[in-house]
C-alpha positions as CSV (number, residue, x, y, z in Angstrom):
1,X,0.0,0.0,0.0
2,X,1.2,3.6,-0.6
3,X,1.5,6.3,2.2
4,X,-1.4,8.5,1.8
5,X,0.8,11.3,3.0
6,X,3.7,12.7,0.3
7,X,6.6,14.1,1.0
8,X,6.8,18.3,-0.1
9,X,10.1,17.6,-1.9
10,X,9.0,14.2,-4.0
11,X,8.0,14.4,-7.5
12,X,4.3,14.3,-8.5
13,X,3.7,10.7,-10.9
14,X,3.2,13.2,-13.8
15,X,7.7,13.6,-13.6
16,X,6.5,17.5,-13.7
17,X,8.7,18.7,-10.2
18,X,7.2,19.8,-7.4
19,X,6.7,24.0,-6.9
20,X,9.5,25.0,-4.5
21,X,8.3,26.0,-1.3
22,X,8.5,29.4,-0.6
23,X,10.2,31.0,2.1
24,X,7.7,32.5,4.9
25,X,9.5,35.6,6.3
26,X,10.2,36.1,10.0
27,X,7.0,37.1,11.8
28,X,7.7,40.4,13.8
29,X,6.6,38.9,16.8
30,X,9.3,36.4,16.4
31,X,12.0,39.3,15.3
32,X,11.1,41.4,18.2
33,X,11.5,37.7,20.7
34,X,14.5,37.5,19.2
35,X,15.8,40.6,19.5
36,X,14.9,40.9,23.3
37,X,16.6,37.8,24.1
38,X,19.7,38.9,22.5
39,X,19.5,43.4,23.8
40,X,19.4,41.5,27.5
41,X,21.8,43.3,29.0
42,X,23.7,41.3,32.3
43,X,21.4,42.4,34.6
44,X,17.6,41.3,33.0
45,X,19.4,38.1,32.2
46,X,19.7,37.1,35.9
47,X,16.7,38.3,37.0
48,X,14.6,36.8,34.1
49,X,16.6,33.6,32.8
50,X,15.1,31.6,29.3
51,X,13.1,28.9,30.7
52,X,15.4,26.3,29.4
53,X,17.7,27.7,31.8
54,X,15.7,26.2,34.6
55,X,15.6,22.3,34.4
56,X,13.5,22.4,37.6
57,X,11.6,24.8,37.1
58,X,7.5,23.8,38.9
59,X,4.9,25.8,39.0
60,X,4.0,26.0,42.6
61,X,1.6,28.4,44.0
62,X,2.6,31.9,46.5
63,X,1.4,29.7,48.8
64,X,3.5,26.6,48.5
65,X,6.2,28.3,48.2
66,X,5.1,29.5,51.6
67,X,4.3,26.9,53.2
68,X,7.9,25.2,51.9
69,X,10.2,28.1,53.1
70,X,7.8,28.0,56.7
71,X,8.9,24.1,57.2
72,X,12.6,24.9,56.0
73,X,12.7,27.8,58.7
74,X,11.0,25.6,61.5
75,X,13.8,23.0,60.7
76,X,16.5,25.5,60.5
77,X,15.6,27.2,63.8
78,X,14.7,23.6,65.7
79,X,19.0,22.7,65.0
80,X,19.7,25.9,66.2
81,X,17.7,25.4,69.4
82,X,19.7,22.2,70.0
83,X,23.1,23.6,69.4
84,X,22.6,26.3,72.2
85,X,21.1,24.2,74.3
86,X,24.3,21.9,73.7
87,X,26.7,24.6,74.1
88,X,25.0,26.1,77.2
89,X,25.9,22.8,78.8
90,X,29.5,23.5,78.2
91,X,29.2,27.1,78.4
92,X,32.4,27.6,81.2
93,X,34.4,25.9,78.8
94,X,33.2,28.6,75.7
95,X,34.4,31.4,78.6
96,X,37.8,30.1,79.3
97,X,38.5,30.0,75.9
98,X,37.5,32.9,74.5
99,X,39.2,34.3,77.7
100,X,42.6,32.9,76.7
101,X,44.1,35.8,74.7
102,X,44.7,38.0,77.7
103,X,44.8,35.0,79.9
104,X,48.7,35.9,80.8
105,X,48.4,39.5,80.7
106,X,47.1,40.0,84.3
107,X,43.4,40.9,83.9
108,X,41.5,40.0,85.8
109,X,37.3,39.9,84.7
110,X,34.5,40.7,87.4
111,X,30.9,40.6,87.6
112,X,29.4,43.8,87.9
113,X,26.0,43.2,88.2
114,X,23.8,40.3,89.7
115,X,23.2,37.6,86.9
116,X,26.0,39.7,84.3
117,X,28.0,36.7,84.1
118,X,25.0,34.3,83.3
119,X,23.3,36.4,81.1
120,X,27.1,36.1,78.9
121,X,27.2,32.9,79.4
122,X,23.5,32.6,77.3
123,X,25.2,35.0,74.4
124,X,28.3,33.1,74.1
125,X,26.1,29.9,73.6
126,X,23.9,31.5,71.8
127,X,26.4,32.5,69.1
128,X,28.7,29.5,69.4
129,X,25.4,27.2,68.6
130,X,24.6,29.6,65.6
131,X,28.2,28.9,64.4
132,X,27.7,25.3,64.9
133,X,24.1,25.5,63.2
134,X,25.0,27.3,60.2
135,X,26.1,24.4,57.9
136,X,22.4,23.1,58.5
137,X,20.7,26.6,57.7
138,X,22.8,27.2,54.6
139,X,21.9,23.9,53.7
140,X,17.8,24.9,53.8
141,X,18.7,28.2,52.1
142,X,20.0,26.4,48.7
143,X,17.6,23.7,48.9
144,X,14.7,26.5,48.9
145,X,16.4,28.6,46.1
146,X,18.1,25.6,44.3
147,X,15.2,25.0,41.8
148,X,14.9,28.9,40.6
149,X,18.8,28.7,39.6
150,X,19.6,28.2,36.3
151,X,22.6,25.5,34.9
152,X,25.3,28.2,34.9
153,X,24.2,29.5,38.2
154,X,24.4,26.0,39.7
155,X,27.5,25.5,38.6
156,X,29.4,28.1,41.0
157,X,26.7,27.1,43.2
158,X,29.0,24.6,45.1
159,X,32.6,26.9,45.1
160,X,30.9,29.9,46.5
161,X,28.8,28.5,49.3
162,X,32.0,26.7,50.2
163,X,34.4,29.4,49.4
164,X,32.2,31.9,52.2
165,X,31.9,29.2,54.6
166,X,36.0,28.9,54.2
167,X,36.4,32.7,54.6
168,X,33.8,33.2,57.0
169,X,35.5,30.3,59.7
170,X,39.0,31.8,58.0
171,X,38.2,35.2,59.4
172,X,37.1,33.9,63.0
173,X,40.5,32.4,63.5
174,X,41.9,35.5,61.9
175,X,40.3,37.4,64.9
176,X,40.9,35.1,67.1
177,X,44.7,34.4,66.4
178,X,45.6,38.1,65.3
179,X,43.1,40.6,65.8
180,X,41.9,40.2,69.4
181,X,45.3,39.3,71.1
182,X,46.8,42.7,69.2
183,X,44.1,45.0,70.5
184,X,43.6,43.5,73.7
185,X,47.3,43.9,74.4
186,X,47.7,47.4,73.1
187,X,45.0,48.5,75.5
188,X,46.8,46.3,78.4
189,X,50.0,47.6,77.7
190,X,49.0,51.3,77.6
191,X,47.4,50.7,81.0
192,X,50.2,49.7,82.2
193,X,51.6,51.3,85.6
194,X,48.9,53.9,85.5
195,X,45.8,51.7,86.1
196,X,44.9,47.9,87.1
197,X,43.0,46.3,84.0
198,X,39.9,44.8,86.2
199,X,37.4,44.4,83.4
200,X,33.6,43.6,82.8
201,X,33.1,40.1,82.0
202,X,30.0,41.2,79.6
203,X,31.7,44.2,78.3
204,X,34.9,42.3,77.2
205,X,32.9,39.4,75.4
206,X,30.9,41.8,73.7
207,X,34.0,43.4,72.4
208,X,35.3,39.9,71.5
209,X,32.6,38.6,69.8
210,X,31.9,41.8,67.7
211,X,34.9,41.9,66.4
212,X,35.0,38.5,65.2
213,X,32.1,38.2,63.8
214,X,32.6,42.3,61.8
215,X,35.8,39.8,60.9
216,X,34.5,36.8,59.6
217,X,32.1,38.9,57.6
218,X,34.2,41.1,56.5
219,X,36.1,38.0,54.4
220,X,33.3,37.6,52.3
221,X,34.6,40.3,49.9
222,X,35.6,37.9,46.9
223,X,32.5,36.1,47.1
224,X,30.4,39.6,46.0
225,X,33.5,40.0,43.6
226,X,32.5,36.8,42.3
227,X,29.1,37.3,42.2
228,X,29.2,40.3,40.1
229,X,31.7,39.4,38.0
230,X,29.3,36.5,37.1
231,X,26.2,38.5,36.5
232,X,28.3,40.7,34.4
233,X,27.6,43.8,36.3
234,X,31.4,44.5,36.4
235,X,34.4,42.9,35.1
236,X,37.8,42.3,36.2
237,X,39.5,45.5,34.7
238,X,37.4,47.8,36.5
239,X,37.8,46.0,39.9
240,X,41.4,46.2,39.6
241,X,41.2,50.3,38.2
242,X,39.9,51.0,41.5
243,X,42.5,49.9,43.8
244,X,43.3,53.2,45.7
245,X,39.5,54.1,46.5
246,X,39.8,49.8,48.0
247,X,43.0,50.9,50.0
248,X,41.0,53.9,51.4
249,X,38.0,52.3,51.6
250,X,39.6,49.4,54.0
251,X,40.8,51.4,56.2
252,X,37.4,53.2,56.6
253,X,35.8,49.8,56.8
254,X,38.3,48.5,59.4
255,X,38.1,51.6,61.4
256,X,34.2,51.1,61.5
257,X,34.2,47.1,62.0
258,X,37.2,47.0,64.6
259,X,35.7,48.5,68.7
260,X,38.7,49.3,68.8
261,X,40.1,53.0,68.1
262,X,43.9,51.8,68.1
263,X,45.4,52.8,64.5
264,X,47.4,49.4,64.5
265,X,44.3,46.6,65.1
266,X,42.8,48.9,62.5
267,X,46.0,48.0,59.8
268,X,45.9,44.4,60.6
269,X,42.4,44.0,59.0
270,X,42.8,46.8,56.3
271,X,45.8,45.0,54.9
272,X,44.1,41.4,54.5
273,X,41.0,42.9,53.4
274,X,43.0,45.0,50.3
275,X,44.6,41.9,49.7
276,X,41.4,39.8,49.3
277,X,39.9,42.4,47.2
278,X,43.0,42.0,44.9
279,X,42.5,38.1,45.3
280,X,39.1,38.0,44.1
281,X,39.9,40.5,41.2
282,X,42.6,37.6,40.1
283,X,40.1,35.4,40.6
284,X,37.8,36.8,38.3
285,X,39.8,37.7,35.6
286,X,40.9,33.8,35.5
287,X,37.2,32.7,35.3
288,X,37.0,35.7,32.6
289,X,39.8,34.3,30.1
290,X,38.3,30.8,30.7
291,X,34.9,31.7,28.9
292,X,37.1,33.3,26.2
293,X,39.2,30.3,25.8
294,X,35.8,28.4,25.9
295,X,34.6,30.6,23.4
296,X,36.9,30.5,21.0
297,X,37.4,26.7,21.2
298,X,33.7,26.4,19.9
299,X,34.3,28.6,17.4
């Protein structure tokens, strides 16, 4: 039996040859389509990706998504619970610790008030079990934005969560290490023969905490350097154009992050954050020359 159905390109029975099929022009609804897709400029393309972009992309509801990031919260702030309530337990131990930079420079710590050294005792915990619960909450954080992010987004999904978690702990013992002991000796050593350092308990743990955490958050400049250098909002040359505003710029940040007013605690974070910015400038242009060599290869 024959097919019923002929092909546009076979030749009728007659041996006359089939009319050529004409070209139908570009519709302008599919010129202008085009054309959009293609005008995108850096930004539009991250906030409204092609849909083929998205290989998980669901339609859910407002509500859903709701209800999703309300269980993902309730999780998150359950772990947290426990990891305070873990580190409470061994919360004497958190104070001799953190109490061990100036442990051989004669200061001595006192409770001023009724309950002060309690009531530190609850903050140290407090942000020692948010330290210890953070893996679990970043974790609920990318599972809840994880199907909105495109392929290439996913991609450098993995080296910047685990590049800021890196800097972030890297910055801690930064503080802890360098920072802290610096400052706290400055102030012990200008005290020195004029006054006996008898300090607050709370007062001193705020100081200490404060700047470590300013620290550790302060370490997450290549990670934004990263970030926009992806989305194309600014590209390696200009980062690295700017380098005297970042020199003045981290010692304004420093002076503001650091309690302390001492010009040299002030230097020792200025100098590692200019040298991060300059590392995460590197670090873009490398990732920069690596789509041109990709490019050009598919060429």
């Amino acid at each position: 039996q024959r097919s019923l159905r002929v092909s546009a390109n076979a030749e009728p029975e007659s041996g006359t040859p089939a009319p050529t099929q004409p070209v139908q022009p570009a519709t302008p609804t599919a010129i202008a389509t085009t054309s959009a897709v293609a005008d995108k400029t850096p930004v539009e393309a991250f906030l409204f990706p092609d849909p083929e972009e998205l290989p998980d992309d669901v339609p859910m509801s407002i509500w859903d998504h709701f209800e999703e990031l309300r269980e993902r919260i309730l999780l998150a702030a359950i772990v947290c619970g426990i990891a305070i309530g873990a580190c409470f337990c061994f919360s004497k131990d958190l104070v001799v610790f953190l109490e061990e930079p100036v442990a051989t420079q004669g200061v001595r710590f006192l409770q001023l008030s009724p309950g002060e050294y309690f009531f530190t005792t609850f903050k140290v915990a407090g942000y020692t079990g948010l330290l210890l619960a953070a893996p679990t909450v970043l974790y609920e954080v990318i599972a809840f934005v994880l199907p909105g992010l495109t392929k290439s987004e996913r991609q450098f999904l993995g080296p910047i969560v685990l590049g800021s978690s890196g800097l972030f702990y890297a910055g801690l013992f930064f503080s802890y290490a360098v920072l802290t002991p610096a400052a706290l000796n400055f102030f012990v050593s200008f005290a020195d023969g004029a006054v006996e350092s008898l300090w607050s308990i709370d007062q001193y743990f705020e100081f200490v905490l404060v700047l470590m955490f300013s620290t550790g958050l302060a370490f997450q400049v290549p990670v934004i350097q990263l970030l926009l250098g992806q989305t194309g909002i600014i590209n390696s040359t200009q980062m690295f154009s700017v380098w005297r505003y970042v020199v003045v710029g981290s010692a304004a940040v420093a002076a503001v992050l650091t309690p302390s007013t001492d010009p040299f605690t002030q230097t020792l974070l200025a100098v590692p954050l200019c040298g991060l910015y300059m590392g995460g400038a590197g670090l873009v242009r490398v990732l920069e020359q690596r789509k041109l060599t990709a490019g050009s290869g598919e060429a």
